[in-house]
C-alpha positions in Angstrom: 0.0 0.0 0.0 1.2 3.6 -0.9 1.9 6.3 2.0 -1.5 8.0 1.9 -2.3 10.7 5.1 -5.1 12.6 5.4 -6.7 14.8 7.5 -10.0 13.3 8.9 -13.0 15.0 10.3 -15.9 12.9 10.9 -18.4 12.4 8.2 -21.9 11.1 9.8 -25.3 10.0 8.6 -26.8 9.5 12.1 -25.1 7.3 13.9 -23.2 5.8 10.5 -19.8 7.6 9.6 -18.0 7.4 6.5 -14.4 7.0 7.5 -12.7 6.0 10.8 -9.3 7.4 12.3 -6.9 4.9 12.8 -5.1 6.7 15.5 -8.0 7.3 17.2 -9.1 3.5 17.1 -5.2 2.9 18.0 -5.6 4.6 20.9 -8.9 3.4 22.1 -7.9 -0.1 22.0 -4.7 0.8 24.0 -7.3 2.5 26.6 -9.3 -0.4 26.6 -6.0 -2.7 27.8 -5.4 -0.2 30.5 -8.7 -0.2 31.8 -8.9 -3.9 31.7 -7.9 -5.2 35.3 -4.8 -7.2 35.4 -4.7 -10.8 36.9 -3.7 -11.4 40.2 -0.8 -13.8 39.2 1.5 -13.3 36.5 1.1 -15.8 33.7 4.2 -17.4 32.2 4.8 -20.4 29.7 1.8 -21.0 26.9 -1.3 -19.5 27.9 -4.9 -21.4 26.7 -5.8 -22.1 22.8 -9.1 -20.1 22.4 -10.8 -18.6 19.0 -13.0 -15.5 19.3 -15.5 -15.3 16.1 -16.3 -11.6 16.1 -13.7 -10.0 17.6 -13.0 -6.3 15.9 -16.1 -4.8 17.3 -18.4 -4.3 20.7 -17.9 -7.3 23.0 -15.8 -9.3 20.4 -13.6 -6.5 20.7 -13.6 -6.8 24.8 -13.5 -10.7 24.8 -10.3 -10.3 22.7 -8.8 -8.1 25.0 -9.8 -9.2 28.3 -8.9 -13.1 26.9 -5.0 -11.4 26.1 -4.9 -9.5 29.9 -6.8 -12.0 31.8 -6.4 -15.2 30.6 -3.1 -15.1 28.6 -4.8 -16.5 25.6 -3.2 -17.4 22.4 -5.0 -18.7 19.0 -7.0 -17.3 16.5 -9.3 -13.8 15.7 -12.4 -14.1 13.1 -13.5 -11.0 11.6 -15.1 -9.1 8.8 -13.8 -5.6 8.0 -13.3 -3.6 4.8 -10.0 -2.7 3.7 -9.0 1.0 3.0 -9.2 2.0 -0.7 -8.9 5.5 -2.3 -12.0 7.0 -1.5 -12.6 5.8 1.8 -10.9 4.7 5.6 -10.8 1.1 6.1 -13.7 0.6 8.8 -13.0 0.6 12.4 -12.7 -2.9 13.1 -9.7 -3.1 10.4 -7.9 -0.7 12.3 -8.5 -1.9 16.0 -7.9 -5.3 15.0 -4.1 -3.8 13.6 -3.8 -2.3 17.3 -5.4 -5.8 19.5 -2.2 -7.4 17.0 0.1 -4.9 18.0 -1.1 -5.6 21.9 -0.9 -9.0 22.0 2.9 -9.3 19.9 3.8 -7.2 23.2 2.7 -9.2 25.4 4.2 -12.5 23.7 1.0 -13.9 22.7 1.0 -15.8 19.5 -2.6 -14.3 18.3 -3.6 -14.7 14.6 -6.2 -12.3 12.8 -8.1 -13.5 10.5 -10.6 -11.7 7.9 -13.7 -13.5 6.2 -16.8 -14.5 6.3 -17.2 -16.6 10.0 -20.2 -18.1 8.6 -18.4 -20.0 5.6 -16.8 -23.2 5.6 -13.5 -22.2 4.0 -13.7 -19.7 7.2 -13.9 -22.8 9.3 -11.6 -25.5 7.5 -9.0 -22.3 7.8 -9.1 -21.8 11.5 -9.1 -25.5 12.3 -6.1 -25.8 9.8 -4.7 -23.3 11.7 -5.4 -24.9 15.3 -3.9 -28.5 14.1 -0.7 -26.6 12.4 0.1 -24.4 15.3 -1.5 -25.3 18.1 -0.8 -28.4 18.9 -4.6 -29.5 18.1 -6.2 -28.1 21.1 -8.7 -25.9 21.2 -9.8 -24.8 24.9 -12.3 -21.8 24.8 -14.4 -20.5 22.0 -16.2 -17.1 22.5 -18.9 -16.2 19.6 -19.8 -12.9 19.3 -21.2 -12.6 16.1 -23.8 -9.4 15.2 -24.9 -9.2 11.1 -27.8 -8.3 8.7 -27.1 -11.8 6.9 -26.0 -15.2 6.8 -25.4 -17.8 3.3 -25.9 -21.4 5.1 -23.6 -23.4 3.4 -25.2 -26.2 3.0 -28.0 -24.8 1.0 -26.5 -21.2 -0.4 -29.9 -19.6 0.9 -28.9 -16.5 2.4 -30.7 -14.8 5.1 -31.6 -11.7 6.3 -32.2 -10.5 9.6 -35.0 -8.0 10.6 -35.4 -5.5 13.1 -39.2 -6.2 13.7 -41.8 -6.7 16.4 -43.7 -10.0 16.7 -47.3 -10.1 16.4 -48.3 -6.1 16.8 -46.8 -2.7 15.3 -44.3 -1.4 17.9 -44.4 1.9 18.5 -41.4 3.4 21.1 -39.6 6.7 21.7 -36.3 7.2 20.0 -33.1 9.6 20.2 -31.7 11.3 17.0 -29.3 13.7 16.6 -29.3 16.6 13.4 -26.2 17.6 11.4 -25.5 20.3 14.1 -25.4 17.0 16.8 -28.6 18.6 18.6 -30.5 15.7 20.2 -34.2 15.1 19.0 -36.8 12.7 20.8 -38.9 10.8 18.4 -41.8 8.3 18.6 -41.4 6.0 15.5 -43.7 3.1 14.8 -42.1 0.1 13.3 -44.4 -2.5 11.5 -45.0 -6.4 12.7 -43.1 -8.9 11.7 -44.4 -10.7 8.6 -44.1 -13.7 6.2 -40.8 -15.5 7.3 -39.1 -12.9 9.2 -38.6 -14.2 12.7 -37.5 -17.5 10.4 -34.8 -15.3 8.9 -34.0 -13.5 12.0 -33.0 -16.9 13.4 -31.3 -18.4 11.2 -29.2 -15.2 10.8 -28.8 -13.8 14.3 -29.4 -17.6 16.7 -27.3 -20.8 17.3 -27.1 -22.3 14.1 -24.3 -21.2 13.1 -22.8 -21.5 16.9 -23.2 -25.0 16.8 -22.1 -25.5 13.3 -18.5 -24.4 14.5 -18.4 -26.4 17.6 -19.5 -29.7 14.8 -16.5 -28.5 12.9 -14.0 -27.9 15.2 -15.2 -31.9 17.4 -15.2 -33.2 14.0 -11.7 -32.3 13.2 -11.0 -33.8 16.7 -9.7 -30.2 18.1 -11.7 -30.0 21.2 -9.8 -30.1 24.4 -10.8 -31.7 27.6 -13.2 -29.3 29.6 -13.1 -27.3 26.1 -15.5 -24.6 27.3 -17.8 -22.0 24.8 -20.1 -18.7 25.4 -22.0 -17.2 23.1 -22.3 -13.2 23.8 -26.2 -12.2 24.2 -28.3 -9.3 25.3 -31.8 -9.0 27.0 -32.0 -5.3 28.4 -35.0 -3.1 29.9 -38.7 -4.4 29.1 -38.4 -0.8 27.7 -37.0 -1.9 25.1 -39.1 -5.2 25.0 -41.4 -4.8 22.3 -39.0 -4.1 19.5 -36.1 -6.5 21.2 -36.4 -9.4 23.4 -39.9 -9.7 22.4 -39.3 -8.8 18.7 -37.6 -10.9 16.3 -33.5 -10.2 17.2 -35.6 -11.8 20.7 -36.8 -14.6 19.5 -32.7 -15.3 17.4 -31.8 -14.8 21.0 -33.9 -17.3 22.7 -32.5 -20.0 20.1 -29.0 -18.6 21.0 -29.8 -19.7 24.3 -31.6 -22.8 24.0 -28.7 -24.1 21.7 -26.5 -23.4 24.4 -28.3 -25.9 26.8 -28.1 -28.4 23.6 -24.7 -27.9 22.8 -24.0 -28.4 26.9 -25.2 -31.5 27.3 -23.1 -32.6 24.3 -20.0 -31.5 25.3 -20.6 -32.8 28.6 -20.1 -36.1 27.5 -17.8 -35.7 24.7 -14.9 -33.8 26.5 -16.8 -33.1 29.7 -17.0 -29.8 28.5 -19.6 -26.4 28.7 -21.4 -24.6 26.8 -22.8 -21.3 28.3 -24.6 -18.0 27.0 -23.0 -14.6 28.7 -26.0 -12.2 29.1 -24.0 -8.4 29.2 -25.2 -5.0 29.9 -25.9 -2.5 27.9 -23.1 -0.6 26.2 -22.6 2.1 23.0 -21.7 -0.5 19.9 -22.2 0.3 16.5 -24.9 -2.8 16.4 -26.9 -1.8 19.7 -27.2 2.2 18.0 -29.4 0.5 15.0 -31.7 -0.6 17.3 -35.2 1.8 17.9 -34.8 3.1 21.9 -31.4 1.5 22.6 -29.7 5.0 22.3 -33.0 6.9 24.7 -31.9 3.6 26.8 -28.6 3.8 26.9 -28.3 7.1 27.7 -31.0 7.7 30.3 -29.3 4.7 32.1 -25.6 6.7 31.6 -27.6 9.6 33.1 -28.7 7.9 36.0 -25.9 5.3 37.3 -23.1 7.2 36.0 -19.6 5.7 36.5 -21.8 2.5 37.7 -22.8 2.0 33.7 -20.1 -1.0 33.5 -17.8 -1.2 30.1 -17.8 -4.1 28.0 -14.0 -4.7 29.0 -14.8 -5.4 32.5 -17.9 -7.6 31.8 -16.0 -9.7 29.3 -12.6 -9.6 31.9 -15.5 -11.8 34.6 -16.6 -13.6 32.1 -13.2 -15.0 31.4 -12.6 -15.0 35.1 -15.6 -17.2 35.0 -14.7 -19.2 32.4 -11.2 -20.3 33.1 -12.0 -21.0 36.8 -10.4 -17.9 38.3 -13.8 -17.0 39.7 -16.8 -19.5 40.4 -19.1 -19.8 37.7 -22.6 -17.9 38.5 -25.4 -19.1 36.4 -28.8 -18.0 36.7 -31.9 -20.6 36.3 -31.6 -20.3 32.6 -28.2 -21.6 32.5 -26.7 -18.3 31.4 -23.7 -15.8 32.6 -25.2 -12.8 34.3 -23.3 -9.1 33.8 -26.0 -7.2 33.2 -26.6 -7.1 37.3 -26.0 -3.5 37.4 -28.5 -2.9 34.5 -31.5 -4.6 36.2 -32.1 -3.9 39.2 -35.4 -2.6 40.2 -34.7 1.0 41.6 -32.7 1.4 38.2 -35.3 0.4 36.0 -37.9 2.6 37.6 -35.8 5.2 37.6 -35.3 4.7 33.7 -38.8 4.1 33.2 -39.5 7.5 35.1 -37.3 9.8 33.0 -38.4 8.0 30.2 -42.3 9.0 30.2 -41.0 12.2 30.7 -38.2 12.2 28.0 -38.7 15.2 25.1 -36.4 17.2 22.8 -37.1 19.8 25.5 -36.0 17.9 28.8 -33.9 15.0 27.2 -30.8 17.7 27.9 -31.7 17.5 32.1 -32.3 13.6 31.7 -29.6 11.6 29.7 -26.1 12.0 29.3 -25.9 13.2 25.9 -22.2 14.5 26.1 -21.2 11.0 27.0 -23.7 9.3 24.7 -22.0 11.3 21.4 -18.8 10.8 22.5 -19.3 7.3 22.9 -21.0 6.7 19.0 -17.5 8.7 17.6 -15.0 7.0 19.9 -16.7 3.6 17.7 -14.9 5.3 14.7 -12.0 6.7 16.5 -12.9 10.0 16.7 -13.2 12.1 20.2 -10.6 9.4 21.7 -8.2 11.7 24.1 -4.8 12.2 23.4 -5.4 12.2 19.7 -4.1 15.0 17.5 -7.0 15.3 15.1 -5.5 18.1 13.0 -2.7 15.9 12.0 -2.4 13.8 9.0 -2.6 10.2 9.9 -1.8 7.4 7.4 -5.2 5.3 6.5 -3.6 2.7 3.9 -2.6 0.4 7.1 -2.5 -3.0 6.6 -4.0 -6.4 8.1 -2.0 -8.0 10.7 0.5 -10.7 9.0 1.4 -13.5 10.8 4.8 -16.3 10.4 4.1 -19.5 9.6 
């Protein structure tokens, strides 16, 4: 690639930019190590084998890092991300991926980035190629954190697509927008039922199957450990939220998320006496969650009220790994899943919420959310209001994909 810089102001439509600053992502992976509590013992020799699908973005991003800090991991990252070209920035994920490499040749971590499609089967012959070439054919932790509009099933070639619906009614919520001028508007918008094969879709995009499908691969190849453990990353929220979430069709993708975690547990009980587990997190700013009708009103009426309590995805995904690799006892709830949405739920939060919420308009939503911290949060995704960034300076985009030796 040639030595391109630019200058890079952000370019938005809503919550969408155009480009991304690759210092700016640089530097908010680096503040995402910091901020990720160390272990109480220092780790030495070959830490555990472990593959994160989805790990550029959101809680992919945080399971990557937290796996590096906490758990020492080593193995393989699956992503998606577009490369830079003339016109445009690469997208975030291309560039925080460059930095999580950059981390984790630091800390002596033999971590190998990898960008396709997760839900192919080249993707998955590749990884487990990878896992019986370099890794001594072991795999011990799998963390799927996968978040996409659609999905090609292999087997057939029918691809997907995943809706943003409710299920039997129109859904009609309130909504946070900001104009060109970043000035926050409150909105009701009305979003249509569900129809034909939608939740089908939704499912067969966003649920288990292709979960499981990588777990098949990966026994099949013989490449599961004993006590191999997986968690799939999943999200219930507010019941303000209900209607167009848990209840809607990305709800019902969740549900089959969970139940074939209680399927795939009792299979790799007996195969490696292993686990299989959902992690329910809190809410958090990601560029998946700000698609969503009412997640941003959520999110930052819940900022506005619990403040420095609103816990980041690095330090969810740092106990779930605590969890996971036995440094802290695993806390299921009666569902079988991973609670770390605790500080989320509780029930002088959500009325609290549910108060400012009734009472949320363009007018009050100033005195009622934390806007500042909301907006800041939605750049930071593309690297933009990051501290300690020079945004004036030119800053080479053309950066490329994280090699690795063979």
């Amino acid at each position: 690639m040639s030595e391109r810089k630019r200058v890079l102001t952000p370019r938005n439509r809503g919550f969408l930019f155009l480009d991304s600053h690759p210092a700016g992502c640089r530097q908010l992976v680096a503040d995402m190590w910091q901020a990720c509590p160390a272990p109480a013992g220092v780790s030495e020799g070959d830490g555990p084998v472990a593959l994160v699908i989805g790990s550029s973005a959101g809680y992919g991003l945080a399971a990557t890092l937290a796996g590096l800090k906490r758990a020492g991991i080593r193995g393989i990252a699956v992503s998606f991300e577009k490369a830079p070209t003339v016109r445009r920035t690469a997208t975030a994920g291309w560039y925080r991926t460059g930095a999580t490499a950059d981390i984790a040749r630091t800390a002596g971590r033999d971590l190998i980035f990898l960008n396709g499609d997760a839900f192919s089967d080249s993707m998955k012959d590749q990884v487990a190629d990878l896992i019986e070439q370099r890794f001594g054919s072991r795999l011990d932790y799998l963390i799927y954190s996968v978040a996409s509009p659609r999905r090609t099933d292999p087997d057939t070639g029918t691809t997907y697509a995943s809706v943003l619906k409710p299920i039997g009614r129109a859904s009609r919520t309130k909504t946070l927008v900001f104009d060109e001028e970043g000035v926050p508007e409150v909105r009701e918008v009305e979003t249509e039922p569900a129809e034909g094969d939608d939740v089908e879709q939704t499912v067969a995009v966003m649920g288990g199957a292709d979960w499981e499908r990588w777990i098949d691969h990966l026994a099949g190849r013989g490449l599961l450990a004993d006590k191999f453990a997986t968690a799939a990353l999943s999200y219930i929220g507010s019941p303000l939220t209900a209607a167009i979430y848990r209840q809607g069709t990305i709800g019902a993708a969740k549900a089959h998320l969970e139940a074939t975690a209680r399927t795939l547990n009792e299979r790799l009980d007996k195969m490696v006496g292993g686990r299989a587990v959902t992690s329910v997190n809190g809410a958090a700013v990601t560029q998946s969650s700000t698609a969503i009708p009412g997640i941003a009103l959520y999110t930052g009426l819940l900022r506005g009220i619990v403040g420095q309590g609103l816990v980041p995805p690095i330090h969810q995904l740092a106990a779930l790994w605590d969890q996971l690799t036995g440094a802290a006892p695993l806390a299921l709830d009666d569902e079988g899943r991973i609670r770390l949405d605790a500080f989320e739920l509780t029930d002088d939060v959500q009325a609290a919420v549910a108060e400012r919420w009734e009472t949320a308009t363009t007018a009050t939503i100033a005195n009622l959310a934390d806007l500042d911290w909301f907006r800041a949060e939605v750049r930071r995704l593309y690297g933009f209001s990051v501290s300690g960034v020079d945004y004036t300076a030119p800053v080479a985009t053309d950066v490329p994909w994280p090699g690795h030796t063979p």
